[in-house]
PDB file as gemmi writes it, atoms N, CA and C in Angstrom:
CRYST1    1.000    1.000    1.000  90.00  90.00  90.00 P 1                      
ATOM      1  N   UNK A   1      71.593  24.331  41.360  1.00  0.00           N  
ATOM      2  CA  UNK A   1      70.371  23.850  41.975  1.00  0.00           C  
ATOM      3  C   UNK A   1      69.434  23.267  40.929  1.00  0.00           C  
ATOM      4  N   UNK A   2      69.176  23.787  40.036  1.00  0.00           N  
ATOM      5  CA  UNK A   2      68.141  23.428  38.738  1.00  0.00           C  
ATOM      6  C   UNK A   2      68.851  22.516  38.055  1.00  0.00           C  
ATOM      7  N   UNK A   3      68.324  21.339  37.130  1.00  0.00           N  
ATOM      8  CA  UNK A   3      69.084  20.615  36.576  1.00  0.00           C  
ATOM      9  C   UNK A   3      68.618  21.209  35.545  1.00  0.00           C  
ATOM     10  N   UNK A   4      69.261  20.234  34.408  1.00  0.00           N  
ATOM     11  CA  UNK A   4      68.547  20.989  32.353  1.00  0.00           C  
ATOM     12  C   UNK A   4      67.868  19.792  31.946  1.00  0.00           C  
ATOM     13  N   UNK A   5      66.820  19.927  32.957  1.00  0.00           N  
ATOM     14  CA  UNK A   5      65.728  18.749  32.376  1.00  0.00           C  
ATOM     15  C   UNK A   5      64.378  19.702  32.189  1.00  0.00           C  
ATOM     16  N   UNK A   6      63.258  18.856  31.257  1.00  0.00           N  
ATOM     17  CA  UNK A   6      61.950  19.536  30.711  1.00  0.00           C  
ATOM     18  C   UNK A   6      61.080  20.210  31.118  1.00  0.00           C  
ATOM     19  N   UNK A   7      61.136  20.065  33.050  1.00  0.00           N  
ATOM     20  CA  UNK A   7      60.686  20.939  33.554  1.00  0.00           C  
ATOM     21  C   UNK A   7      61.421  21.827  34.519  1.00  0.00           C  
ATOM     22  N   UNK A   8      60.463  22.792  35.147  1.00  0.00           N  
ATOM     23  CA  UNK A   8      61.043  24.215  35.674  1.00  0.00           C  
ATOM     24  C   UNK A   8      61.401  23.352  37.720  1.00  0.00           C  
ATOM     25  N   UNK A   9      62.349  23.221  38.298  1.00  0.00           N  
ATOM     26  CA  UNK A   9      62.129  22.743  39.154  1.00  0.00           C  
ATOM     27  C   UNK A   9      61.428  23.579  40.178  1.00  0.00           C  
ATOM     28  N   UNK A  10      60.618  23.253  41.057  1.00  0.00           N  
ATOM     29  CA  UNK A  10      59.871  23.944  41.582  1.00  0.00           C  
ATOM     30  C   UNK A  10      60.118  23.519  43.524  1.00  0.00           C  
ATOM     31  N   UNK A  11      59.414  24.338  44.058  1.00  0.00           N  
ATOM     32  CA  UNK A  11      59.410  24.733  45.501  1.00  0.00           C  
ATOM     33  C   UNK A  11      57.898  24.936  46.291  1.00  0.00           C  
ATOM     34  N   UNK A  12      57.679  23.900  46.364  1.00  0.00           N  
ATOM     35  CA  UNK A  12      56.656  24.120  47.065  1.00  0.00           C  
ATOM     36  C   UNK A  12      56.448  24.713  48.627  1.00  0.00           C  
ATOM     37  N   UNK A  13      55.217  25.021  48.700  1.00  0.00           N  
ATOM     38  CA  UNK A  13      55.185  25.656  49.891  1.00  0.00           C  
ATOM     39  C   UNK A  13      55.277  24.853  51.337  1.00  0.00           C  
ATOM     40  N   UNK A  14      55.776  24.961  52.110  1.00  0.00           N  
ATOM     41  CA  UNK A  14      55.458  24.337  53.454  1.00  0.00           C  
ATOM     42  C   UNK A  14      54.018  24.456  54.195  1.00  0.00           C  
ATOM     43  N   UNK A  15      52.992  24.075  53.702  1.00  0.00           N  
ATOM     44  CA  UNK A  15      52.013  24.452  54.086  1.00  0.00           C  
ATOM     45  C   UNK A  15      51.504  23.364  55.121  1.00  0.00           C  
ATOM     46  N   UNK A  16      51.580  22.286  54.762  1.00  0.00           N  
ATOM     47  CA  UNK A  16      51.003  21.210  55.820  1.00  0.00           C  
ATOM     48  C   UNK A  16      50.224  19.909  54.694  1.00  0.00           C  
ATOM     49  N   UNK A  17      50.545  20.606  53.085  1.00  0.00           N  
ATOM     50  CA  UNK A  17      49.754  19.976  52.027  1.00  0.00           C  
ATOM     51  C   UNK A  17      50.622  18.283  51.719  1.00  0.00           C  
ATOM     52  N   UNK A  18      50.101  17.384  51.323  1.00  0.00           N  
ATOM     53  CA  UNK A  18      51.078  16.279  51.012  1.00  0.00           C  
ATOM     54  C   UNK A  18      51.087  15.945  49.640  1.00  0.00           C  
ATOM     55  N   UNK A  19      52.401  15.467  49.354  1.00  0.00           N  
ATOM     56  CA  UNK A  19      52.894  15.088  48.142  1.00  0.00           C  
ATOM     57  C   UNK A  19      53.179  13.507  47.937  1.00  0.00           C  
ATOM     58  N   UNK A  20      52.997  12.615  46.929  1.00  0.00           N  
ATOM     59  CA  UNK A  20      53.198  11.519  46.626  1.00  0.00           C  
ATOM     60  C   UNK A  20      54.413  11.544  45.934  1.00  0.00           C  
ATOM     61  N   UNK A  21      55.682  10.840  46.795  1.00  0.00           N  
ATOM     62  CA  UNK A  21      57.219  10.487  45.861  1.00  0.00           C  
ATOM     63  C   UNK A  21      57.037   9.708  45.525  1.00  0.00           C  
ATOM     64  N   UNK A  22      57.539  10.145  43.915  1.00  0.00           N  
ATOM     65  CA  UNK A  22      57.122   8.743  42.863  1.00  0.00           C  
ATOM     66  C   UNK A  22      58.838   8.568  42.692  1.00  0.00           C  
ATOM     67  N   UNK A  23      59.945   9.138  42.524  1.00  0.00           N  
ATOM     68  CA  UNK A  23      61.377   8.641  42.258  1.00  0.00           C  
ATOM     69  C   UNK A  23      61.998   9.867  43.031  1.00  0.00           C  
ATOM     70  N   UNK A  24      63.488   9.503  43.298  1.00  0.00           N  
ATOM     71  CA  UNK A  24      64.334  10.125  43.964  1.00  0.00           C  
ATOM     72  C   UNK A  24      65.729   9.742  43.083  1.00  0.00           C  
ATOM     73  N   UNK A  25      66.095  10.910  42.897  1.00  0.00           N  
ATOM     74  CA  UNK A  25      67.924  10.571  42.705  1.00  0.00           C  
ATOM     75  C   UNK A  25      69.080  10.879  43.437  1.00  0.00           C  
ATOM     76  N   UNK A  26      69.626  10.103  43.449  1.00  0.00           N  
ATOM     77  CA  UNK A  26      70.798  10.284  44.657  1.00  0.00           C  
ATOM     78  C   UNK A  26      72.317   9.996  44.589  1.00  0.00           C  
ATOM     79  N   UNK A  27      72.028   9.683  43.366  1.00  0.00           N  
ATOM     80  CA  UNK A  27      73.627  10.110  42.560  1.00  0.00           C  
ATOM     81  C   UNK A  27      74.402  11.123  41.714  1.00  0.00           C  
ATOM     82  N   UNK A  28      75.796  11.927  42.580  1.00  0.00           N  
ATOM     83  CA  UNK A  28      75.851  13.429  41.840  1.00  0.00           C  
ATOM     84  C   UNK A  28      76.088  12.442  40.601  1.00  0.00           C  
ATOM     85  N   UNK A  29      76.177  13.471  39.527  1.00  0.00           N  
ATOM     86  CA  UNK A  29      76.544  13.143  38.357  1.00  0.00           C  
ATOM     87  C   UNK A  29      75.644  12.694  37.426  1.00  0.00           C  
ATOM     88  N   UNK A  30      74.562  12.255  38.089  1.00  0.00           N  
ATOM     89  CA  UNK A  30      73.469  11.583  37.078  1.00  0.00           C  
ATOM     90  C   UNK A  30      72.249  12.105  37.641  1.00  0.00           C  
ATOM     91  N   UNK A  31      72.032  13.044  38.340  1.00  0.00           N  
ATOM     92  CA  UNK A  31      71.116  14.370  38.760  1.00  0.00           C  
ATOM     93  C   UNK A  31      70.100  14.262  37.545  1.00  0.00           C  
ATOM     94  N   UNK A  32      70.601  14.604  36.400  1.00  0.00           N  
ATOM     95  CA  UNK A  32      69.533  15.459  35.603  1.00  0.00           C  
ATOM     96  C   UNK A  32      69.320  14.008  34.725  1.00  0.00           C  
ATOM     97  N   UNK A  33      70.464  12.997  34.383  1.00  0.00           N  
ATOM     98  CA  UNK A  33      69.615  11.922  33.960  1.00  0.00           C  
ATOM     99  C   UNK A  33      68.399  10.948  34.471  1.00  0.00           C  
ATOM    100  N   UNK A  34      68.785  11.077  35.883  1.00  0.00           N  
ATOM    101  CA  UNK A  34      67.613  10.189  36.623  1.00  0.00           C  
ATOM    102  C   UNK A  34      66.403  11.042  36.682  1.00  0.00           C  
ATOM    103  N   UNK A  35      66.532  12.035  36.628  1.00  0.00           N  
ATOM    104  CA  UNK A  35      65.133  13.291  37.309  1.00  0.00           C  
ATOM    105  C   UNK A  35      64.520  13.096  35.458  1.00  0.00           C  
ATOM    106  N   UNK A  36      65.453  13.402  34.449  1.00  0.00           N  
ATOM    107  CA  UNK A  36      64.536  13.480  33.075  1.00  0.00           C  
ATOM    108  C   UNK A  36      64.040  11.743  32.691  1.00  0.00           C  
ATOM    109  N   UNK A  37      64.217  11.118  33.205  1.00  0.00           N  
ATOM    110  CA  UNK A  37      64.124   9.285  33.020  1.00  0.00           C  
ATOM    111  C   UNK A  37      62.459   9.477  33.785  1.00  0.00           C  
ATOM    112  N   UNK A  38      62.875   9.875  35.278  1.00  0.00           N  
ATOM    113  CA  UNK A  38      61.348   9.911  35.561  1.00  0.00           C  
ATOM    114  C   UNK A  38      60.398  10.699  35.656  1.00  0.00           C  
ATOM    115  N   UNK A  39      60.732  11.654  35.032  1.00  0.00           N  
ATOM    116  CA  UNK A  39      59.432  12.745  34.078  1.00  0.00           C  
ATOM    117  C   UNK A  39      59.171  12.568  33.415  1.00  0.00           C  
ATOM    118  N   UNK A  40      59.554  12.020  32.265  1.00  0.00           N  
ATOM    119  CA  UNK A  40      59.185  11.085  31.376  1.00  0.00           C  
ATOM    120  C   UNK A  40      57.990   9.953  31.630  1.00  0.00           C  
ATOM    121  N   UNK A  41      58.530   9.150  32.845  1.00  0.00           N  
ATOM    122  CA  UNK A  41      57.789   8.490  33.494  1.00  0.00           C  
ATOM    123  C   UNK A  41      56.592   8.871  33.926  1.00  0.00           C  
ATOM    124  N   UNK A  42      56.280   9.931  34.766  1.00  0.00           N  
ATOM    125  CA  UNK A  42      55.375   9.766  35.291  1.00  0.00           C  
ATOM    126  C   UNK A  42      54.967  11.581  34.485  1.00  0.00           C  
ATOM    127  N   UNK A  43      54.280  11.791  33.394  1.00  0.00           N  
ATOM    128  CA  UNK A  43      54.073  12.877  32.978  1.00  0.00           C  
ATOM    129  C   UNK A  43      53.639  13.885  33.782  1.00  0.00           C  
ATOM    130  N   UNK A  44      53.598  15.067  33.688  1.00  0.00           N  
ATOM    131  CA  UNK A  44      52.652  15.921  34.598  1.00  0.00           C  
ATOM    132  C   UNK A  44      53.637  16.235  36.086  1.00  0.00           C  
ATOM    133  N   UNK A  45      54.279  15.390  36.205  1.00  0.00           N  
ATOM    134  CA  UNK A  45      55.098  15.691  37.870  1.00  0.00           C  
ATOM    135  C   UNK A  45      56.095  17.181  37.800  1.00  0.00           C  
ATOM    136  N   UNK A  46      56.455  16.778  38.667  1.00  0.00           N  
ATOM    137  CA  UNK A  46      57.117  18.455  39.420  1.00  0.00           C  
ATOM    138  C   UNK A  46      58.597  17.572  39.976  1.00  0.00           C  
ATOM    139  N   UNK A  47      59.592  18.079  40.089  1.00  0.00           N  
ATOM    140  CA  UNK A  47      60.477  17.721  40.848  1.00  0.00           C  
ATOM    141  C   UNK A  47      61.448  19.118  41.707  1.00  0.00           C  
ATOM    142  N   UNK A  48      62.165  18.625  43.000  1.00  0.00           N  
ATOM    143  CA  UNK A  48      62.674  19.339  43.656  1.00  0.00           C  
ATOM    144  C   UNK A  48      63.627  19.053  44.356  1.00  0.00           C  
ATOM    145  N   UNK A  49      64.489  19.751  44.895  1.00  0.00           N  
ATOM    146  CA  UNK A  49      65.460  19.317  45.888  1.00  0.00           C  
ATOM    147  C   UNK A  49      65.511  19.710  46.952  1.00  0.00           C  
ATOM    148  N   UNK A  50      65.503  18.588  47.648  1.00  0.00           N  
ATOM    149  CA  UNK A  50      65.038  18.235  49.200  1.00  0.00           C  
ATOM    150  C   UNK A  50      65.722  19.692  50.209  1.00  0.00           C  
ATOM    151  N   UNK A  51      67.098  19.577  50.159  1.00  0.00           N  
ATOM    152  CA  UNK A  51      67.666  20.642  50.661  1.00  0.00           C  
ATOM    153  C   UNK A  51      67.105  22.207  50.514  1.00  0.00           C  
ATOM    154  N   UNK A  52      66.409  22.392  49.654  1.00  0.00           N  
ATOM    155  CA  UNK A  52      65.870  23.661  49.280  1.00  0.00           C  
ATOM    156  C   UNK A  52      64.333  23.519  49.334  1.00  0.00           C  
ATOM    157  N   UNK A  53      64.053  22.868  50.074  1.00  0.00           N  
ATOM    158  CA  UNK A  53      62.026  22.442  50.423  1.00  0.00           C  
ATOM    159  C   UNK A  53      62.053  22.876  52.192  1.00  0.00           C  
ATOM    160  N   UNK A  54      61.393  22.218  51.871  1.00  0.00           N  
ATOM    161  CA  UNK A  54      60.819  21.782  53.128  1.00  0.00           C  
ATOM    162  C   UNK A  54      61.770  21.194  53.993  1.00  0.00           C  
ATOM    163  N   UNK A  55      61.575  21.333  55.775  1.00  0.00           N  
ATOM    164  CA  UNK A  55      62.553  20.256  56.396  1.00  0.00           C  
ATOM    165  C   UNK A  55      61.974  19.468  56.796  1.00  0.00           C  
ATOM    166  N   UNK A  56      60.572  18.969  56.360  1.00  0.00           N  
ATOM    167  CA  UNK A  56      59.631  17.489  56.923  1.00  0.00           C  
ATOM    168  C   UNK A  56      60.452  16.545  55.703  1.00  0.00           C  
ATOM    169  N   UNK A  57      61.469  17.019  54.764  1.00  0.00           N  
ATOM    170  CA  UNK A  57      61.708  16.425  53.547  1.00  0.00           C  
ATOM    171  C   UNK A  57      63.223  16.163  53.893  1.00  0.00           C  
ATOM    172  N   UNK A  58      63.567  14.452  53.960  1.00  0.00           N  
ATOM    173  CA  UNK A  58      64.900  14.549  54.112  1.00  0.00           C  
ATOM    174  C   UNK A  58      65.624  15.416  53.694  1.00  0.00           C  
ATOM    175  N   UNK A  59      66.935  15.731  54.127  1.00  0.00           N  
ATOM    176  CA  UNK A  59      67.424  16.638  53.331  1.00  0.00           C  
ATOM    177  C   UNK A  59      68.974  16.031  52.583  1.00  0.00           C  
ATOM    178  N   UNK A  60      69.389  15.274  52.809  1.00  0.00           N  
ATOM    179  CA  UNK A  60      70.077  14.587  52.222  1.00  0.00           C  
ATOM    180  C   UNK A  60      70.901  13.526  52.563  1.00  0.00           C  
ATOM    181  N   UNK A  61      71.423  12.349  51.424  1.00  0.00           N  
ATOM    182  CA  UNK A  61      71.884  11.385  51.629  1.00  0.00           C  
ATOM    183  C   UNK A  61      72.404  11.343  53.157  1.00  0.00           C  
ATOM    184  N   UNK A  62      72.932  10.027  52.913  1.00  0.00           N  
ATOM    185  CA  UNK A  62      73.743   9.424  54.557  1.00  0.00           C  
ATOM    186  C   UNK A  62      75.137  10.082  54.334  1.00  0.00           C  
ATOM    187  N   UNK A  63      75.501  10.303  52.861  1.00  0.00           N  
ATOM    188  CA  UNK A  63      76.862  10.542  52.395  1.00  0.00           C  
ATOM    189  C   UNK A  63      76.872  11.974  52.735  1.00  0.00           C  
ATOM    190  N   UNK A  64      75.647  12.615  52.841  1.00  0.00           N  
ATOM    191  CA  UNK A  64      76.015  14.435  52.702  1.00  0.00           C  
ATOM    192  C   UNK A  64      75.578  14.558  50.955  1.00  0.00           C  
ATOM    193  N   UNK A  65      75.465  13.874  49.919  1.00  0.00           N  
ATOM    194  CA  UNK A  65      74.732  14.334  48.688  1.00  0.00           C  
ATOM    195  C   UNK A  65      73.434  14.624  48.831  1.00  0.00           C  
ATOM    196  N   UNK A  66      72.851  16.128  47.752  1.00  0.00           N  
ATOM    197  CA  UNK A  66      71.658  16.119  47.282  1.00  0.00           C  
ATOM    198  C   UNK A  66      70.753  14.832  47.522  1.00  0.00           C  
ATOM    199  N   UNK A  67      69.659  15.625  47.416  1.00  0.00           N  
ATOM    200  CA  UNK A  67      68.271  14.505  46.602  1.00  0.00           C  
ATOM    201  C   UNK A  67      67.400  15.131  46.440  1.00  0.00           C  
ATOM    202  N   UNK A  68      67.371  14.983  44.661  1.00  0.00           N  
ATOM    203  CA  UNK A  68      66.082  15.429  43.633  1.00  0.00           C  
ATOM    204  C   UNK A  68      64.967  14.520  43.712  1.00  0.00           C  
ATOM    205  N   UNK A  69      63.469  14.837  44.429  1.00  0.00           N  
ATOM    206  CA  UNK A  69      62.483  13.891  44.223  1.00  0.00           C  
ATOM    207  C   UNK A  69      61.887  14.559  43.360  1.00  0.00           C  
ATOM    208  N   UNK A  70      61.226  13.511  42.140  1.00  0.00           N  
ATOM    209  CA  UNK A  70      60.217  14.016  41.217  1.00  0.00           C  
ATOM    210  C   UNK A  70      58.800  13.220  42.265  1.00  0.00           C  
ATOM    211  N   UNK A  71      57.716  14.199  42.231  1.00  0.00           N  
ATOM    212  CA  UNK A  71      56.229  14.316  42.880  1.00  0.00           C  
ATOM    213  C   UNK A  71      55.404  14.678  42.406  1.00  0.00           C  
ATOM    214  N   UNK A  72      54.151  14.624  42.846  1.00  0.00           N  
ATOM    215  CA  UNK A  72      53.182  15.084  42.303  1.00  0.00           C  
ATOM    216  C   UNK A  72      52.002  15.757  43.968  1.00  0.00           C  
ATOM    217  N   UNK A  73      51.653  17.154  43.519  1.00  0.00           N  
ATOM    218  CA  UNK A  73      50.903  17.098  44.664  1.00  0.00           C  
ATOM    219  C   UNK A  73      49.671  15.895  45.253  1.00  0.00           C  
ATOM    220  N   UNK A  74      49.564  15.693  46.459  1.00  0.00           N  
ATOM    221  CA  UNK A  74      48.216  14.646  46.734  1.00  0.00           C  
ATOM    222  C   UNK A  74      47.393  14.871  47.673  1.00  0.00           C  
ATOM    223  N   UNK A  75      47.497  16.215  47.982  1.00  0.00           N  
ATOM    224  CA  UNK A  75      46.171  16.645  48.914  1.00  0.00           C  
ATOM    225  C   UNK A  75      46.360  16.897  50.362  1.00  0.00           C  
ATOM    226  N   UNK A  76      45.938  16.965  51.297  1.00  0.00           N  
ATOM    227  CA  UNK A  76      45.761  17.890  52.532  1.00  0.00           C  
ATOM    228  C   UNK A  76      45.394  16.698  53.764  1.00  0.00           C  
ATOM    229  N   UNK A  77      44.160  15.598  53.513  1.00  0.00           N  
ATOM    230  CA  UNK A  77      44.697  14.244  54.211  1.00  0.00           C  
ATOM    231  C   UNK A  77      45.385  13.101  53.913  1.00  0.00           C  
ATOM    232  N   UNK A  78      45.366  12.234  54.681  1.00  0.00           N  
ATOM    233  CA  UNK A  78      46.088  11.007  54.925  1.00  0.00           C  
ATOM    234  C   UNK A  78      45.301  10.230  53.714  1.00  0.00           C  
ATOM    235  N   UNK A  79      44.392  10.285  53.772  1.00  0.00           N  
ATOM    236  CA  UNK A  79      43.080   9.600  52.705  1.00  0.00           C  
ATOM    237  C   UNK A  79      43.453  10.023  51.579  1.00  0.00           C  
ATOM    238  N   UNK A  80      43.462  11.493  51.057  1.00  0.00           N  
ATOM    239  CA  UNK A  80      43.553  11.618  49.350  1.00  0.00           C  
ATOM    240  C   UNK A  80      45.115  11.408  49.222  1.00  0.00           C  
ATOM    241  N   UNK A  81      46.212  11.539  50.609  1.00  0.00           N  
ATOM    242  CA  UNK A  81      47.346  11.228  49.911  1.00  0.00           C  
ATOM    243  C   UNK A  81      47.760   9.679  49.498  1.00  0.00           C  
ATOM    244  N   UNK A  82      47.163   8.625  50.640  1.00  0.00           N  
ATOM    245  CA  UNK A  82      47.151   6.902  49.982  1.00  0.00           C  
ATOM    246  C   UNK A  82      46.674   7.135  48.979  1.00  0.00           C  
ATOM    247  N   UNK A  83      45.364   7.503  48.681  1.00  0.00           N  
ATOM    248  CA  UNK A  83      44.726   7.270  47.048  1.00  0.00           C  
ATOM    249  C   UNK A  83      45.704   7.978  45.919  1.00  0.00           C  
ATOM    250  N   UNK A  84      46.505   8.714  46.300  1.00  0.00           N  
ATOM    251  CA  UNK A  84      47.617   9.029  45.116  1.00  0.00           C  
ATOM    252  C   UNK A  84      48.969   7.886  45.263  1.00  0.00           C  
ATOM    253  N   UNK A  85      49.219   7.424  46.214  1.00  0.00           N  
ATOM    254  CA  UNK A  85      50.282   6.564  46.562  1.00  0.00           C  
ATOM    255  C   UNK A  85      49.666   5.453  46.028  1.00  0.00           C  
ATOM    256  N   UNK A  86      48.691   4.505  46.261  1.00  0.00           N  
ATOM    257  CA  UNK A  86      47.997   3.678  45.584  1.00  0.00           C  
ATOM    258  C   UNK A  86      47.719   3.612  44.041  1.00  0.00           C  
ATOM    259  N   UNK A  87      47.425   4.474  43.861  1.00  0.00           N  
ATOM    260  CA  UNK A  87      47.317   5.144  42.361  1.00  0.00           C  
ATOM    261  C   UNK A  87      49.116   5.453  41.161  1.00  0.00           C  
ATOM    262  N   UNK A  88      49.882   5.709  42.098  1.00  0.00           N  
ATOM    263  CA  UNK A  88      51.306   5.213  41.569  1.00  0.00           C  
ATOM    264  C   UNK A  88      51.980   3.901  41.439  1.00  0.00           C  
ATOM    265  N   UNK A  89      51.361   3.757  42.493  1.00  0.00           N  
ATOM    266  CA  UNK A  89      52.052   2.054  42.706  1.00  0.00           C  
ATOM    267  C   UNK A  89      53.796   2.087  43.393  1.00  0.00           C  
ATOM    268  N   UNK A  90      54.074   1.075  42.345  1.00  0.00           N  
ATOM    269  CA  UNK A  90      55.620   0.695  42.645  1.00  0.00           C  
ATOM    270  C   UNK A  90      56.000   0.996  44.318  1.00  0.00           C  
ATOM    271  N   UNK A  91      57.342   1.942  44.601  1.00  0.00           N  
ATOM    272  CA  UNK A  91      57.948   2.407  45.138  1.00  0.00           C  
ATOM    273  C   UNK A  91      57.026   3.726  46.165  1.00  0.00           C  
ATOM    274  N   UNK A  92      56.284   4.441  45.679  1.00  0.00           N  
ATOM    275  CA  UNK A  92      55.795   5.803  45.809  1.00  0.00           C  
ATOM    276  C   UNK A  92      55.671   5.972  47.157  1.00  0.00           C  
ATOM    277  N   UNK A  93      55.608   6.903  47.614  1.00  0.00           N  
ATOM    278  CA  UNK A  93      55.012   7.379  49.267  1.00  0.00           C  
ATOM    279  C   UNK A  93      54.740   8.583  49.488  1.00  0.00           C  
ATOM    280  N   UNK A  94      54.315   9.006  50.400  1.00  0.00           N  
ATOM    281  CA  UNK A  94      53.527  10.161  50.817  1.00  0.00           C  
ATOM    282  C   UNK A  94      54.562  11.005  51.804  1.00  0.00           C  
ATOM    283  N   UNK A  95      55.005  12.463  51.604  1.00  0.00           N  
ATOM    284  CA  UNK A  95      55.062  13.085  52.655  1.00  0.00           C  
ATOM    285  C   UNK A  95      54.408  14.525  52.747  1.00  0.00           C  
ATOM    286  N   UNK A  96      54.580  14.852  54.259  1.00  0.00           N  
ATOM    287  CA  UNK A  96      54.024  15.564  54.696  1.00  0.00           C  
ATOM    288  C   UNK A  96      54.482  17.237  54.470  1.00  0.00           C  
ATOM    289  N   UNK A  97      54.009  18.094  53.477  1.00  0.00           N  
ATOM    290  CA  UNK A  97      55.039  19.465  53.319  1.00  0.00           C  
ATOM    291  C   UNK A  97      55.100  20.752  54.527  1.00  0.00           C  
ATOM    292  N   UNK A  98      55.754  20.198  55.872  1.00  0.00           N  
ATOM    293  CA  UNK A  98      55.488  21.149  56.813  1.00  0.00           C  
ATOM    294  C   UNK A  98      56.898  21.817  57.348  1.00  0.00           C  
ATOM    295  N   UNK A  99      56.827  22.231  58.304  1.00  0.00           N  
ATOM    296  CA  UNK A  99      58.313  22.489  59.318  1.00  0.00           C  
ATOM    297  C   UNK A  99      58.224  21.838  60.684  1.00  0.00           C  
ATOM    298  N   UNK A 100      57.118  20.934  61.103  1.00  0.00           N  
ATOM    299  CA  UNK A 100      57.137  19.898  61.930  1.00  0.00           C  
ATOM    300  C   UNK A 100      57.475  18.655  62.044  1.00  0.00           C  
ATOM    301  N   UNK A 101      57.101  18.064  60.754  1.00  0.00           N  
ATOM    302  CA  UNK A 101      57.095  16.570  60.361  1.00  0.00           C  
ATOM    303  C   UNK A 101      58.610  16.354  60.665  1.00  0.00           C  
ATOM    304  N   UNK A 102      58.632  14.985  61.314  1.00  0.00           N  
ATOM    305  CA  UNK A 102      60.172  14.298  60.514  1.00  0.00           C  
ATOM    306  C   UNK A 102      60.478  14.214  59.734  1.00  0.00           C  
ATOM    307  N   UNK A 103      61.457  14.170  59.536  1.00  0.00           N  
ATOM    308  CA  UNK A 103      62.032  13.995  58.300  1.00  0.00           C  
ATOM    309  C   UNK A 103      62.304  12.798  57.303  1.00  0.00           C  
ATOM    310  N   UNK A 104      62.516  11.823  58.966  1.00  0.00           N  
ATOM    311  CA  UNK A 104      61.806  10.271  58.538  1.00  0.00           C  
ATOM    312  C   UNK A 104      60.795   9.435  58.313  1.00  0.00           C  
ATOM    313  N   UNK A 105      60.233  10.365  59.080  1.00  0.00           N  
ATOM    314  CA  UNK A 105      58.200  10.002  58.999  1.00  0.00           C  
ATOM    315  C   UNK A 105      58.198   9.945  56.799  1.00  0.00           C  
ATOM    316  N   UNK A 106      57.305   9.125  56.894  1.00  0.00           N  
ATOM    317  CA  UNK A 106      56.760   8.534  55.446  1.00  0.00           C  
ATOM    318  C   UNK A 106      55.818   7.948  55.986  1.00  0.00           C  
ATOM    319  N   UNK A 107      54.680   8.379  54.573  1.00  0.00           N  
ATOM    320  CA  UNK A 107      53.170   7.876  54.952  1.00  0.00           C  
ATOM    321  C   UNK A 107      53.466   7.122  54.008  1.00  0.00           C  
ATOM    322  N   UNK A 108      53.262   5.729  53.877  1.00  0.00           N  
ATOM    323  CA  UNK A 108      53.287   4.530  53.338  1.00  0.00           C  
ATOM    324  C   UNK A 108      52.142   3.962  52.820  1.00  0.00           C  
ATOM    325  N   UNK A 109      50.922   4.616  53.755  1.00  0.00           N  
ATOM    326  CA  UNK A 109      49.626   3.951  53.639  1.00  0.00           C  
ATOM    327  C   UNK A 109      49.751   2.077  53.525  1.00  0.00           C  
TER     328      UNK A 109                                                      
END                                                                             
């Protein structure tokens, strides 16, 4: 479950709080290279695997593989979570950390 990258992977709570995905990896084999590429990237983040979170959080590929997203928490509304999605740029998006949400639902802002 843990890869041997710089940080501790972590589990957040299902609370209803939202997180900004800044990268996802989705290839076995290169797990811990893509997850340490973008911690690097984006300092300070947290990463996790979907299967072991939350189920508002895909839980994996179309193939049946994992997926490690590295995140960063972004707050409790729709408002402070765009201003973290905005604030990443690129790719990033918002989801929701509950046991209601879809799983496809993405806040895009």
């Amino acid at each position: 479950m843990a890869l041997s990258v710089s940080v501790p992977i972590s589990q957040p709570e299902c609370d209803g709080s939202g997180i900004v995905v800044l990268r996802s990896a989705v290839t076995p084999g290169n797990y811990g290279t893509e997850i340490q590429r973008y911690l690097n990237e984006f300092p300070g983040a947290s990463y996790l695997r979907t299967d072991h979170s939350c189920p508002s959080l895909r839980q994996s590929t179309a193939s049946g593989d994992p997926i490690y997203a590295v995140y960063r928490p972004a707050g409790r509304t729709e408002a402070e979570i765009c201003s973290e999605v905005r604030r990443a740029g690129g790719d990033a998006y918002g989801k929701w950390l509950d046991m209601t949400t879809d799983p496809g639902f993405m806040i895009t802002c």
